[in-house]
N, C-alpha and C positions, 0 to 999 in steps of 0.2 A: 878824788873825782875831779878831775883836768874838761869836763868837757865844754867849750864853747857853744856846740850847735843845741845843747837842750837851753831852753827858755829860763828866765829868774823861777820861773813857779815850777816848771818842770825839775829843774836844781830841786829845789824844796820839799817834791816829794820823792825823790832819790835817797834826798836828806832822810827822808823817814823807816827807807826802805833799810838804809845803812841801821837805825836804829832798831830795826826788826831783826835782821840781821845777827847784832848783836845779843837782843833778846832769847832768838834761838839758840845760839851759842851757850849763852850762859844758862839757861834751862836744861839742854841737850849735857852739858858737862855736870849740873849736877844732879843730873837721873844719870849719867855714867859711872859717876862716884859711887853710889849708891850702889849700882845693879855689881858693880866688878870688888866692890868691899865690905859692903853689907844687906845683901837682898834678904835675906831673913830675920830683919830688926822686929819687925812686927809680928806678932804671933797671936794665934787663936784666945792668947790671956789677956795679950795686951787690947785687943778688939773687946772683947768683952769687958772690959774695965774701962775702957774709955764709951759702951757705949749699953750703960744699965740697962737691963730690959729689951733692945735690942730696938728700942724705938726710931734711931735713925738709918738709913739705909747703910749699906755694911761700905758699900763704894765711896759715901761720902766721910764716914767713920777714917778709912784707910787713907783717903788723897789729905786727911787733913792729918795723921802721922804722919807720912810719909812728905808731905812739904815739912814739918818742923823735924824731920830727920836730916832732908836737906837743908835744913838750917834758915829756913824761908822766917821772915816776921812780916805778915803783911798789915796787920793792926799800925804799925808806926814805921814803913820802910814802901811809900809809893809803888818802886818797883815791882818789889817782892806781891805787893795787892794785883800787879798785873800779871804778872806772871801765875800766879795761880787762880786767877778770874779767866786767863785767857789760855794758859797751856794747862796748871793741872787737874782742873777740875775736869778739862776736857778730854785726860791722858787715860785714867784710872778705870779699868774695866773688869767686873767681876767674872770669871770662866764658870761654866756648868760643865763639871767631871764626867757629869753623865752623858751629855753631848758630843764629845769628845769621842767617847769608848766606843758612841756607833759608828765611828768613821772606816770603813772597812777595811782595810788595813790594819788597825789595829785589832778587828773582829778576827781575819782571816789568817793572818801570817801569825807565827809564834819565832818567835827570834832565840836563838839557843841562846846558851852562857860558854861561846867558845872561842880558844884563841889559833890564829894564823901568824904564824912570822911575830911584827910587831904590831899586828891587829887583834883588837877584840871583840866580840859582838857580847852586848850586855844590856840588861835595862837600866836605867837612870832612875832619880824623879826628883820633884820637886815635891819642899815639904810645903804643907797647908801654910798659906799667906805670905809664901816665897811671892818678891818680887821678878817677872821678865818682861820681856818683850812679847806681844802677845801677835801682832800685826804690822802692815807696813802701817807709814805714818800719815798722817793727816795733813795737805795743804791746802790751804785758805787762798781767796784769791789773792788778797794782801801777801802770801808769799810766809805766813808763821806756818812754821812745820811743827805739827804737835805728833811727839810718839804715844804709841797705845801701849801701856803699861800693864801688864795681866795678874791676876792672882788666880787662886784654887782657895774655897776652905774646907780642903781636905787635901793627903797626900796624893800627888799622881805620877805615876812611874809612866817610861816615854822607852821605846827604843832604839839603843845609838851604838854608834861603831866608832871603839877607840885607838888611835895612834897612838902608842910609845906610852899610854899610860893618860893618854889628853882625847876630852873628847872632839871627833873631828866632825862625823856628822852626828845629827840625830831629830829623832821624827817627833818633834815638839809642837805644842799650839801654834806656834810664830810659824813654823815651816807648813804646816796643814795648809795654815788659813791664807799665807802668802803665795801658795802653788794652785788654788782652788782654779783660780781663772784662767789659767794655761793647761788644765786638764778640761775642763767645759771649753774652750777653744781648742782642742785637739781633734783633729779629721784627716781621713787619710792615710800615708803615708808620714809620720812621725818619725821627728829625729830627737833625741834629748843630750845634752850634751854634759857630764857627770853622770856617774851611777849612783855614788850612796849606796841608800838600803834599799834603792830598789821603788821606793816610794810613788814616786810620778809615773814611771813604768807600770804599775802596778794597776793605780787606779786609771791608765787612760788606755791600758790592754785590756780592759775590761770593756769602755763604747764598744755597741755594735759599730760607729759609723768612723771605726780605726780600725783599718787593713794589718797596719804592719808597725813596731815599734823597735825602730834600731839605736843602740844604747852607743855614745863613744865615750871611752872611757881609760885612762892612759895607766893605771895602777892593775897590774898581773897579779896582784892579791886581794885588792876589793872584788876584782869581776869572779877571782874561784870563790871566795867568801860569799857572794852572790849565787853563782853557779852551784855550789854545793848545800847551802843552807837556804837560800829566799827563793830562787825560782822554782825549783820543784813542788811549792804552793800555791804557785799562779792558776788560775784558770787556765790559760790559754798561753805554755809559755812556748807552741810553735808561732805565735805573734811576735816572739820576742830574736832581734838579732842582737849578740853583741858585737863590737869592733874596737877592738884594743889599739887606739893611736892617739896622738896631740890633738885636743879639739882644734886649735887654731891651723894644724896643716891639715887637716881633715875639711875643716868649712871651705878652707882655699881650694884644696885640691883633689878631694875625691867626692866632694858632696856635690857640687855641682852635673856632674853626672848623674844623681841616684835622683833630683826632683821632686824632692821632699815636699809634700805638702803644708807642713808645721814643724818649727822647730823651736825647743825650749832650752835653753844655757841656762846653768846651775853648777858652774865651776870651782866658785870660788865658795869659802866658808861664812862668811857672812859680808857684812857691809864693809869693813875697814879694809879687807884685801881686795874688793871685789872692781874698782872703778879702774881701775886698769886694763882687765880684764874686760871689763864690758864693751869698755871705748876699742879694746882691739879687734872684738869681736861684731861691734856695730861696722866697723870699716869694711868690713868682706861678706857683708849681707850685699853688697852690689853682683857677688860672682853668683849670686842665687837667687834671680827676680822671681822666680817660680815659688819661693818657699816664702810661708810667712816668719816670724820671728818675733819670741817673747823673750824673757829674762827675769829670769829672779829675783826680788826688791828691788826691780828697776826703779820706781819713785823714788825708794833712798839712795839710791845709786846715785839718781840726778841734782839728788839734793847737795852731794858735794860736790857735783860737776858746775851744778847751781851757781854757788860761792866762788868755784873757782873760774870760772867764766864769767863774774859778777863786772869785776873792776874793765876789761876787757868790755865787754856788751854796753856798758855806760856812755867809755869812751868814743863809741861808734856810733850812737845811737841819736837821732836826730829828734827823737821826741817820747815823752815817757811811756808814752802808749807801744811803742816800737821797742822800749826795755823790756815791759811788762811781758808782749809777746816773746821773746827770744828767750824771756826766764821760766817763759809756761816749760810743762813739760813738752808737748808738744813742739814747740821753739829748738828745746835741749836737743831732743831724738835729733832734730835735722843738723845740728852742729855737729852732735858725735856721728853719724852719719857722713859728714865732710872730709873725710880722713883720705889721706894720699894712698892709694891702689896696691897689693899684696903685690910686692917683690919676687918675683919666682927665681 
């Protein structure tokens, strides 16, 4: 942090922003360790042994394994007491299986056991007290980004469509709960950009107050996998166009004609491939003032655009009030929005 124009006191809580910072960091890596080499340490024996009778809540039974799995000691390690006072007590969220099941989509569609090419369509699940990602994450004004962390105590099986033997998508709690508010914002003329299983398409062909739902989507074997097995369960699947192109030469170049009234990106697999992707995608929302525009785990999105714009934002920045705003999200959208104009 080089910057002259912020003040001694502004310095100082920069200083602290760095130390937040860091705290996410090390929280965020070791719930990654966890979720990518041991998400099912905990089990319906171990909750019950550690919690007789059943007297304490099951959530708070869990976040206190699941911090001493991450190797947390907060009794004699300061940090470690902050870290799970301030991120995972706040992380750990129990699911209701049964809640879930009404989500209509998984009432209405039945997904076969079939393969195309190197695609599969199959169900998944998760066993009881598997640890995931449940939702997008949680920012505090302070700038701590807390993830929301899910269990089931019970098995629940989810359906996904696999690549080569991996899975590529799949219709999970974390993807339900992250898509909710780009389907209740859908009117109009609708564009979504990724297909999957169909998911988004599915529940926002259903609003009366959506005309029409065009899919782009650049794979010749998800959209027959599609075509042949999910849409002929739609309601309404004369609602439904597809169009086989590049999302990004499609928003440049043929969207701006059609005058979408909403559109949703969902390109990318999750959060680690996706900030490229989104930053490209935010640049050419200029060739479509007519359309609105969401994104898939945008918040997490920005969280690493966040960081890497951090050191950069500080330097410029005349006062911490003036950091704070450019690190909101808010702040973010208009920076990746700043992008030099699609090349024809």
């Amino acid at each position: 942090m080089n910057n002259s124009k912020l003040s001694a006191a502004d310095r100082a809580k920069v200083e602290d922003l760095i130390k937040i910072r860091e705290r996410n960091n090390n929280y965020a890596w070791m719930l990654c360790d966890y979720l990518d080499q041991n998400p099912c340490l905990i089990t319906k024996e171990l909750m019950e042994e550690s919690n007789p009778g059943g007297i304490l809540p099951a959530e708070a039974i869990y976040t206190a394994l699941l911090t001493g799995f991450c190797g947390l000691n907060p009794e004699e390690n300061p940090d470690d007491r902050i870290l799970l006072n301030d991120y995972f007590r706040r992380s750990v969220v129990k699911l209701d299986a049964k809640a879930y099941a009404e989500d209509p989509y998984y009432k209405n569609i039945r997904i076969p056991n079939v393969k195309f090419g190197r695609w599969e369509l199959k169900y998944e699940h998760y066993k009881a007290y598997e640890a995931f990602v449940c939702d997008e994450m949680i920012l505090d004004p302070d700038f701590k980004e807390i993830q929301r962390i899910g269990f089931f105590d019970c098995d629940f099986s989810y359906p996904a469509v696999m690549e080569d033997g991996h899975e590529w998508m799949a219709i999970k709690p974390n993807e339900t709960a992250t898509i909710t508010f780009a389907v209740n914002a859908a009117h109009g003329k609708v564009a979504t950009f990724g297909l999957g299983m169909g998911y988004y398409p599915y529940l926002v062909h259903l609003k009366p107050n959506v005309e029409s739902i065009t899919i782009i989507e650049r794979s010749a074997e998800v959209i027959e996998l599609f075509k042949t097995h999910i849409l002929p369960q739609f309601d309404h699947p004369e609602k439904v166009r597809i169009v086989q192109a590049d999302a990004f030469e499609y928003a440049a170049k043929q969207m701006p004609a059609e005058r979408f009234d909403y559109a949703f990106a969902d390109t990318w697999r999750d959060v680690s491939d996706g900030l490229s992707m989104y930053l490209r995608m935010k640049k050419l929302e200029y060739l479509n003032p007519h359309t609105e525009f969401s994104y898939w785990v945008e918040e997490s999105l920005l969280s690493g655009y966040r960081w890497q714009m951090f050191d950069s934002i500080v330097d410029n920045a005349a006062t911490y009030d003036e950091v704070c705003r450019c690190l909101s999200d808010d702040g973010l959208r208009k920076f990746a929005a700043m992008r030099i104009k699609f090349e024809k």
